[in-house]
N, C-alpha and C positions, 0 to 999 in steps of 0.2 A: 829398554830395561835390562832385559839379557845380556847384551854389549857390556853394560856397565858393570854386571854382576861378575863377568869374563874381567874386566880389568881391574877390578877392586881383588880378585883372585890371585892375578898374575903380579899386580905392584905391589899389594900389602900382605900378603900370605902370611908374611912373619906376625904383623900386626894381629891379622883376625885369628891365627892361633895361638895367640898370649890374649885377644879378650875374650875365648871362646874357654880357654883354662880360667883364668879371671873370674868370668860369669860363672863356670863347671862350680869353686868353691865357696864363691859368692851365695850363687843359691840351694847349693846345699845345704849352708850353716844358717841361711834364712828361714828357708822352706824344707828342712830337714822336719823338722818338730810339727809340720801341718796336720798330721793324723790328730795331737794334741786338743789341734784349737777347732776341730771338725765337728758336726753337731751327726746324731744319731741318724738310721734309715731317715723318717719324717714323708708318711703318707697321704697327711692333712693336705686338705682344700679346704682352705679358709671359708669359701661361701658355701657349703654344703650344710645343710640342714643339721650332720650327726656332730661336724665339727661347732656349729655355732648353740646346739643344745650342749653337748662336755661342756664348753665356757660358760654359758647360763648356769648350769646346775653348780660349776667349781665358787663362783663370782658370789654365788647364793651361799653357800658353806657346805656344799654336798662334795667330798673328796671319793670318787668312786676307789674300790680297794685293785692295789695294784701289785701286790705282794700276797701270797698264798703258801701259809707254813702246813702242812701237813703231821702229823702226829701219829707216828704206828704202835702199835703193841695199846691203846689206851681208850681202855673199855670206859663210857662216861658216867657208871654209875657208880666206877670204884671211887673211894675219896681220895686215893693215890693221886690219882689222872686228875682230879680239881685241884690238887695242890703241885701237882706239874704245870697243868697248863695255867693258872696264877703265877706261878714263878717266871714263866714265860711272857704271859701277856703284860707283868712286868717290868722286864728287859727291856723289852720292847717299845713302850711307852715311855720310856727313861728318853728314848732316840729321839735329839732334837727334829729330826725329818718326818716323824712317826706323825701323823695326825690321829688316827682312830686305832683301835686293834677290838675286832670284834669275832666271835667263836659264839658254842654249844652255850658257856652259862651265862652269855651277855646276852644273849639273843633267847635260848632256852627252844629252838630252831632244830629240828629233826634236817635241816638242810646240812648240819656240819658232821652229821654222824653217819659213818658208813653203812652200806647194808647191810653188812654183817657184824656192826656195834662197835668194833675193835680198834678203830681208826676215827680219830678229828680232825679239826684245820682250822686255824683262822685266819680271815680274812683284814691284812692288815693295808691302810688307806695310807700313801702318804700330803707330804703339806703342799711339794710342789707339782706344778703343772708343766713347768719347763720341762723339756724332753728329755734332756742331760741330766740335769739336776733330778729330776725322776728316774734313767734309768742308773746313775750314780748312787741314789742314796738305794733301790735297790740290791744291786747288786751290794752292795754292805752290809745288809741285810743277811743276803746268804753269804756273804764272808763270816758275820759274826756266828751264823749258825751252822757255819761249813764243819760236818765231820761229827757230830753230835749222833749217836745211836739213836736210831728212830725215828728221824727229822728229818724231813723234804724241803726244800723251799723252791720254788717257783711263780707263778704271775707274772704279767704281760711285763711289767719293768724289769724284772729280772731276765725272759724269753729273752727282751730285747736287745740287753747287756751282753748276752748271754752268745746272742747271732753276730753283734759286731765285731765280737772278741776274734767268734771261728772264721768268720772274713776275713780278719786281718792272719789269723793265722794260716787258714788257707790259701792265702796270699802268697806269703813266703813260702809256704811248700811248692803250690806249684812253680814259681820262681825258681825254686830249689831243682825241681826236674826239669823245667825245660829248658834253662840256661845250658846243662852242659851236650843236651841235642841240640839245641841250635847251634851253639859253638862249630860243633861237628860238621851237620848241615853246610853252614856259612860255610864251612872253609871247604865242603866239597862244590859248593855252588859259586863261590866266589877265589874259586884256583889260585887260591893262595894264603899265607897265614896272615900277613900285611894286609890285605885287599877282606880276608875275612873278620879282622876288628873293626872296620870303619864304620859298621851300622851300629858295635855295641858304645861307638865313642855318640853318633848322632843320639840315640835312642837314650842314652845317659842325660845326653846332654837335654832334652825336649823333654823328658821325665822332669827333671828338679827345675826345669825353668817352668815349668807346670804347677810343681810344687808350692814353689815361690809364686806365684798370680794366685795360687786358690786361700795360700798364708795369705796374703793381701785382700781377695775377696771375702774372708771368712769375718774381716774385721768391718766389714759394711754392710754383710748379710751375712746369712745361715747358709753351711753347707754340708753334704751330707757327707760323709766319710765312705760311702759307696762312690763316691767321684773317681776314688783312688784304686779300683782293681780296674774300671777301663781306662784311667790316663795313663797306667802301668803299660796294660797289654796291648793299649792301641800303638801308643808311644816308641815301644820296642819293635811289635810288626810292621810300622810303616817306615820305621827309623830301615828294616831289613828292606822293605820295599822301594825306597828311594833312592837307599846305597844302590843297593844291585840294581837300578837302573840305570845311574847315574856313571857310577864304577864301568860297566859295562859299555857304555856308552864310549865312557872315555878312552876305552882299552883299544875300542875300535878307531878312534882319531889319532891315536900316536903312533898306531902299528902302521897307519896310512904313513904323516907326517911327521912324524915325531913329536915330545911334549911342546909346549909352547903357547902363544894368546889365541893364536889361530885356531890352534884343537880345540882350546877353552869354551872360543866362541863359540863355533860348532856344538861342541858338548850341552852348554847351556841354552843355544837356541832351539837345541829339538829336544833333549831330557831335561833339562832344566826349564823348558815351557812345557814338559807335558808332569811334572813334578808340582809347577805350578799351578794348573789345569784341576791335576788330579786333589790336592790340598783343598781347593776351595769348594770343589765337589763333596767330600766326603767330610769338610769342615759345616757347610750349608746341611745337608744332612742332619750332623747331630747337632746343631745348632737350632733344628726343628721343635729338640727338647726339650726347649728353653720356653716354650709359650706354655709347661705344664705349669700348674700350680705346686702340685709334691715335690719336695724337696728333693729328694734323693733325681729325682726323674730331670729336674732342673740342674741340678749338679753336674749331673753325668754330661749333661747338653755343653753344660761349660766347661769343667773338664776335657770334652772328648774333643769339643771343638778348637780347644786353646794347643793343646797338647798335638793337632794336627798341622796347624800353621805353624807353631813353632817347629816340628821334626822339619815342613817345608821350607823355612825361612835356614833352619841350620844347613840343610842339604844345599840351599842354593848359595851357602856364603861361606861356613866353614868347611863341607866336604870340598868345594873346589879349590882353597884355599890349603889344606890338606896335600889332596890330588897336584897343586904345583909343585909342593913342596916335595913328594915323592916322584914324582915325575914315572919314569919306566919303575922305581924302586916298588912302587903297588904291586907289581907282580912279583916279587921276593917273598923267598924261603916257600917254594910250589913246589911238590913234589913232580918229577918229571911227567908221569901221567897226566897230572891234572894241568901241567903247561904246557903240554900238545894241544889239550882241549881249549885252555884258553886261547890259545894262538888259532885254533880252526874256529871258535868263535869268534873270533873277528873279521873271518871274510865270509860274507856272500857265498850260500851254496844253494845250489839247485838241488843238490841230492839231497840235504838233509832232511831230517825226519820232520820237522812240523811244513816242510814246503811240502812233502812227497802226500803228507795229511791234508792238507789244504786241497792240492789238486783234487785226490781221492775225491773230498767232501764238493767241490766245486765240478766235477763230473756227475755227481748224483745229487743237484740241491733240492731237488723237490721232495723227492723220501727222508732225506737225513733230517728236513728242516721237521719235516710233518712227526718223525718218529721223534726226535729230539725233544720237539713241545710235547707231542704227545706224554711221552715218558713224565715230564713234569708234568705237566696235568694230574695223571694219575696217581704221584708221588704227591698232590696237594690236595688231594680229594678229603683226607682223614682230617684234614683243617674244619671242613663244615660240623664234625660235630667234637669239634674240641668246647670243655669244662674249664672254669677258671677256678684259681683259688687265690688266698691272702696269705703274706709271714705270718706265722705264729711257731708257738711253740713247737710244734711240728715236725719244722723244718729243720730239730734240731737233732743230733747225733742220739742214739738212744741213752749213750750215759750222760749227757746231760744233765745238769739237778731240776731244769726248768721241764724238761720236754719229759725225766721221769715225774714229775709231781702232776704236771699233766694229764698223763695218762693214768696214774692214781686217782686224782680226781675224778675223772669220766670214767673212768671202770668202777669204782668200787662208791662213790658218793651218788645222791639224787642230782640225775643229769640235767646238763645245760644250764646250771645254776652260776656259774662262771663267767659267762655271756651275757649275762640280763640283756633286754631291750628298756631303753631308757626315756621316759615321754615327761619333757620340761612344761609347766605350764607356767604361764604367767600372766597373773592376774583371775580377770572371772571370779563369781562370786562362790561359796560351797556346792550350791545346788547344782552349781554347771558342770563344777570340779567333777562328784559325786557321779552326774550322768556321764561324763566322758570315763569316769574309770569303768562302771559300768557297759562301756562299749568296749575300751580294750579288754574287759576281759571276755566278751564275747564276740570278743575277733576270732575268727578258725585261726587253729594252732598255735594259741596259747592257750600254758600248758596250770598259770597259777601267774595271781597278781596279789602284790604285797598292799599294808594299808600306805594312802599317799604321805609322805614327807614333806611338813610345811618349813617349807627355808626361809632364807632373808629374800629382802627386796621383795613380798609378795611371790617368791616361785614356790612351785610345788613340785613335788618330783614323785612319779609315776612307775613303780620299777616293775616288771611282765617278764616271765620267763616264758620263754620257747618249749613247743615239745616236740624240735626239733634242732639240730646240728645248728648254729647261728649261719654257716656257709651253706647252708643247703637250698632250695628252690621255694622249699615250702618256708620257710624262716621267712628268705625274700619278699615270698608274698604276704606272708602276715604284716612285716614291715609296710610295704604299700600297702594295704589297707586301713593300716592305723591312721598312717597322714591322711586318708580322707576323711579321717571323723573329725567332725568340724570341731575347732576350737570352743569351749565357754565362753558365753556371751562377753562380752568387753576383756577379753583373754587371747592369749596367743598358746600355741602347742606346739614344740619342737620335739621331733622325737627323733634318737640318738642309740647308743649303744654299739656290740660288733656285727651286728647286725644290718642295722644302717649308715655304717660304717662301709662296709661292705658293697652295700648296694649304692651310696653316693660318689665311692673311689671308683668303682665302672663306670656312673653316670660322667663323671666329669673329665674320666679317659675318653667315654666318645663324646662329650661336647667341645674339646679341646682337638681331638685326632685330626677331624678333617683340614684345622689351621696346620699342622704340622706338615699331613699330608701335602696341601698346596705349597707350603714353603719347597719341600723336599721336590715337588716336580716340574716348580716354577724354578727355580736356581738351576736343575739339572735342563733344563730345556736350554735356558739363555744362556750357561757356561760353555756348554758342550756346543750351543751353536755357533760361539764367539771363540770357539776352537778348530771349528771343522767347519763354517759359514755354511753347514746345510739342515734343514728343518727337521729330513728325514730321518736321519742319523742317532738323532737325539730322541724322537719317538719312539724308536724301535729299541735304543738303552733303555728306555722307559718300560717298556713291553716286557722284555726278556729278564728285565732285574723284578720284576712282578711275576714272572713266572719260576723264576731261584726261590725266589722268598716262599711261594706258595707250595714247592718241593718243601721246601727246609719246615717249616707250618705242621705239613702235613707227616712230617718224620719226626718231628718233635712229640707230635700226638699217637704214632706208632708207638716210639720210644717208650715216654716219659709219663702220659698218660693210661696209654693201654698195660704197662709193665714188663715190658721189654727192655734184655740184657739189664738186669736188676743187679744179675750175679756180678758181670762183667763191668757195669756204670759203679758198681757197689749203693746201689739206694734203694729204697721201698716207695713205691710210687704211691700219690697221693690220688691217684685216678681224676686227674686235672694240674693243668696248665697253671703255674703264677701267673697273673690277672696282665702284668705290666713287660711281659715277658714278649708277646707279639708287637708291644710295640717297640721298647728297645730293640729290638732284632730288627724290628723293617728301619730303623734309622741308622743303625749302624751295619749294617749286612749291605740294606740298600747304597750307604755310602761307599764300602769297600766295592761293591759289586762293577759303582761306575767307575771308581779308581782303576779297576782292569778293564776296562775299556777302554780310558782313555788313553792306557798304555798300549792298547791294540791299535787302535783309529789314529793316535798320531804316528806310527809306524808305516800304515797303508797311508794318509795323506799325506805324509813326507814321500815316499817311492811315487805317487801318483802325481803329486806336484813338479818329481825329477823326471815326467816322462811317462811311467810306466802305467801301459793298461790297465783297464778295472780291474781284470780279473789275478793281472800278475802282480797290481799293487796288494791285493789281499793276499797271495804266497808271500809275497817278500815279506809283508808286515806280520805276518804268524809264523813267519823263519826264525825273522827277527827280536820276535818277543815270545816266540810261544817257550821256548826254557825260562826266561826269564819271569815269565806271569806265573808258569810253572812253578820255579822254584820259590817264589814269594809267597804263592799262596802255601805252599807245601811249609813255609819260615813261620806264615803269619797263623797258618793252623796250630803249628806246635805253640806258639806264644799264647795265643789263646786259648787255644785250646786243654792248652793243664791246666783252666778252671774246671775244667770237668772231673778234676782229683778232689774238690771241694766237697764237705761233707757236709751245705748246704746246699739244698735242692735247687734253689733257682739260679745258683755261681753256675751247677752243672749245666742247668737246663742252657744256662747263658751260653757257655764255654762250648759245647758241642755244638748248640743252632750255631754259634759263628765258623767254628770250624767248617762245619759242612757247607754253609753258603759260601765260603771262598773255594772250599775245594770242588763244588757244582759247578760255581761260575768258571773256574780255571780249566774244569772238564768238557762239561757236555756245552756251556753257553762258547763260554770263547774257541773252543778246538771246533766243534759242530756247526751249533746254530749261527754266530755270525759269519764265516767263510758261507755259509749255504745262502744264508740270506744275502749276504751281501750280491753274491752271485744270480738271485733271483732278480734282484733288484740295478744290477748292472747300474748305468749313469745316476741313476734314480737317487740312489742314496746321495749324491752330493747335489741335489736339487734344492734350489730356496726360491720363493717368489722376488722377482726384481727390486722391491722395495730393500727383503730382507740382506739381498745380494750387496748392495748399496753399504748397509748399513754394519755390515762384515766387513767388507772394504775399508770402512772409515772408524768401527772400534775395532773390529775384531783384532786379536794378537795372533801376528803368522811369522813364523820363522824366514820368509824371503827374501830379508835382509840380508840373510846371513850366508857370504859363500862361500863355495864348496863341500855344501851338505850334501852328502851322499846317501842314497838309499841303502 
């Protein structure tokens, strides 16, 4: 396969770089417009109890209120403030989207009147339940009343509208910052101004062809528009991670031999199979995401996954294609400095700094190993009593119109009215109805139950306020309580709300996790084995990428939970975790994490296969790549890392956990803990039972075809 990839480079070069430009504008003008046809967050599990009572009670004719106009300065007894708020409720009802608009003199409800009497709200429903089209006619809502003395408008359609905007525009800020550091970076890492564009050409290129597949999936199914900040950042850091392996690789075969098929070959049998290697790892990984049922969480799975294979597929067809075409030219316009360095990079040195590391750490493996995990270990402790929380309003910037109307409402109106808990019944006769209201409302912590709402179809709708936070523990459990109380006779009860909302999105994260988790450990086992033919190897990636993750967990919960550098992250901590935030992280953390390794392990199994002892193949292979895993991670941090500029909580909480898992794993895992273990473990690590030995031989993909590969 490599051979071939080597000759399709060297014969058609001209060819795959006119359809590598072809395809560039192609699917720009395709999948340029995908944000367009992209559907909202989307936290729903279909089979979850909260989500199949909201369809019950909508189906029946019950539109819960999902807009929240606020009113200040308007005392409800003056007749001023009744002929305002008529003028309003109004307007309002004029709105083909508007289903209901209800307030103080429809309802006649001390729930819309502030504590201190000065302040109303109403509560306005719309007609649809589509996601878009709910938070569309929203946000229009507060467009029409945007700027009005006195007027708030907020509610979860507007929150929501409200959070996709500042995603997308946090997007482009960060983008905005870390383009022209990496530029910088790259061109000190990649010793030259030639050799420092080829990742922004890959990374362009794997972005819009991402774009264009998710244009094309959007039209067969729902995606989330959060797809698009990790096929961005994955797309451009691995795009930086595959040049610079690739690049580098090459530098060293021409300085040997000069340009030509022979380097090619070379190039693409050991970086272009550990290229390959590395793609299907960290594609299996977020590809783990795909067995969620919430959209957004499915999205990303395909996005992140799609957006990996292709930077892989670009590196191994047009950056070599590229690379013929420039031949020695890649290392033009290098300031002299930096082509000394590139030129000592390319030979073999006993002195330098990550061999001189390695030995260090290979004279002392049994403390450095023990201190290394240790260290993580107790870097992952603050993990056991990490809080989770849900999007809402919250998460939004304080000037916000949604996240202030918010906080209006919970400060100054009768709390947790906003939240209801919502119990669908259907069927039963009255006296059953009757006794089951009578139970919720003597469930502990609820706080007041309204009279039932007789809908169509036979439902009835149940509405219980909390008299507590909906996110809180006690909420929780009132929530599980209610579902025990058995249905009315010949009736069914679903009960719903954000409340149960809440607690069936955790539920169906961990009934879902452990399939993801086995995917993510079964692929890592059998790729990594079908690379290195040994069992051990791939155990122990296993191990040490669970012990990053459990650092970065447990820093995340220093951080972002406990409220730390508030000043310096710019955020107010929510004192807990977004709910879905451990899990994104261990799929894509853990994906990157084996990505450097496998750029470690095929550097030692190439030297080791050319000769060189256990212990000298692990110097050569941390000579060999330790700037290099270095400088990617230090590429791939700043790329991701500027979601941590996002004035969304969970971009940040995103953007930092991944920074710090690569820059862990490029530290203390790959500099430390593998040179010690490996050392501990001498022959051992490339041990596999005779069956599996066999079975390496006859699928596994090994470079020893190819000659004169050099360690």
């Amino acid at each position: 396969m490599f051979d071939s990839l080597a000759r399709l480079a060297d014969g058609h070069a001209r060819r795959v770089g006119l359809f590598a430009i072809v395809f560039f504008f192609l699917a720009g003008a395709l999948g340029g417009s995908v944000a367009e046809r992209l559907d909202p967050y989307g936290a729903d599990d279909p089979a979850t109890d909260s989500v199949k009572s909201r369809e019950q009670l909508h189906d029946a004719g019950l539109h819960i209120p999902a807009v929240e106009v606020v009113i200040e300065d308007a005392p409800v007894a003056k007749a001023s403030t009744r002929r305002r708020i008529a003028a309003l409720e109004g307007e309002l009802r004029q709105r083909g989207d508007v289903e209901s608009v209800n307030g103080y003199y429809t309802t006649h409800s001390r729930d819309f009147v502030s504590k201190d009497g000065n302040s109303t709200y109403l509560a306005v429903a719309l007609k649809s339940d589509d996601d878009k089209e709910w938070q569309e006619a929203g946000a229009d809502v507060a467009d029409q009343l945007a700027g009005r003395p006195g007027i708030l408008v907020g509610g979860a359609a507007v929150a929501q509208e409200q959070v996709n905007k500042q995603v997308e525009e946090d997007l482009k800020k960060a983008e905005m910052l870390a383009f022209p550091l990496l530029f910088l970076l790259s061109f000190v890492f990649f010793r030259s101004l030639v050799a420092s564009l080829l990742p922004v050409m890959i990374g362009l290129l794997a972005i819009v062809g991402t774009f264009l597949i998710l244009r094309v999936a959007s039209e067969f199914g729902s995606i989330s528009i959060f797809a698009l900040n990790l096929t961005t950042g994955l797309g451009l850091g691995l795009a930086i991670d595959y040049s610079l392996f690739i690049v580098s690789r090459y530098r060293e075969e021409i300085a040997k031999d000069g340009p030509g098929l022979p380097a090619m070959r070379r190039v693409l049998a050991t970086a272009g199979r550990t290229v390959f290697f590395s793609s299907l790892t960290v594609a299996a990984a977020l590809a783990s995401l795909l067995v969620f049922p919430q959209r957004f969480l499915y999205s990303m799975g395909l996005g992140g996954s799609l957006v990996v294979l292709l930077a892989a597929l670009i590196s191994l067809t047009v950056l070599p294609a590229v690379l013929t075409l420039l031949g020695t030219r890649v290392n033009s316009l290098s300031p002299r400095f930096l082509r000394r360095r590139a030129e000592a990079d390319t030979r073999p040195d006993e002195h330098g700094f990550w061999y001189r590391l390695s030995r260090f750490v290979m004279r002392r493996p049994a403390p450095i190993a023990t201190l290394s995990a240790l260290l993580l270990i107790v870097l992952g402790i603050p993990f056991f009593s990490i809080k989770f929380d849900t999007v809402d309003a919250r998460v939004l910037p304080n000037d916000a119109s949604a996240r202030e109307t918010y906080d209006v409402v919970t400060a100054e109106f009768p709390p947790y009215r906003e939240a209801p808990i919502w119990v669908s019944v259907k069927g039963g006769d009255p006296k059953g109805i009757a006794e089951l209201v009578a139970r919720v409302r003597r469930t502990p912590g609820v706080a007041a139950v309204y009279p039932p709402q007789k809908l169509r179809e036979g439902v009835t709708a149940i509405q219980a306020i909390s008299a507590n936070p909906f996110n809180s523990e006690a909420s929780k459990t009132t929530v599980k309580q209610m579902r025990e109380i058995p249905p009315p006779p010949g009736g069914t009860a679903l009960v719903g709300g954000a409340t149960a909302d809440f607690v069936d999105f955790q539920g169906s994260l961990a009934r879902h996790l452990p399939i993801a988790f086995a995917i993510i450990v079964i692929a890592t086992l059998v790729i990594l084995f079908l690379m290195t033919g040994s069992v051990v190897l791939p155990i122990k990636s296993l191990i040490m990428n669970v012990l990053n993750l459990s650092a970065v967990f447990g820093l995340l919960v220093l951080i972002f939970q406990d409220g730390r550098f508030e000043g310096l992250l710019d955020y107010t901590s929510a004192g807990a975790i977004e709910q879905t935030m451990p899990i994104l992280l261990f799929a894509v953390a853990f994906g990157l994490s084996t990505d450097y390794a496998v750029f470690l392990l095929s550097r030692i199994k190439e030297a080791r296969d050319s000769g060189a002892s256990d212990s000298e193949s692990v110097a050569i292979g941390l000579e060999r790549t330790g700037r290099i895993v270095t400088a990617a991670a230090l590429l791939f941090a700043v790329a991701i890392g500027a979601f941590a500029t996002s004035q969304i909580i969970f971009i940040k909480q995103n953007g930092v956990g991944t920074a710090l898992a690569v820059l862990i794993d490029a530290s203390i895992v790959r500099a430390l803990l593998v040179p010690s273990l490996m050392e501990l473990l001498g022959k051992w690590n490339w041990w596999a039972p005779a069956p599996l030995r066999r079975l390496h031989e006859r699928f596994g993909i090994s470079e020893a075809a190819t000659p004169g590969a050099a360690p």
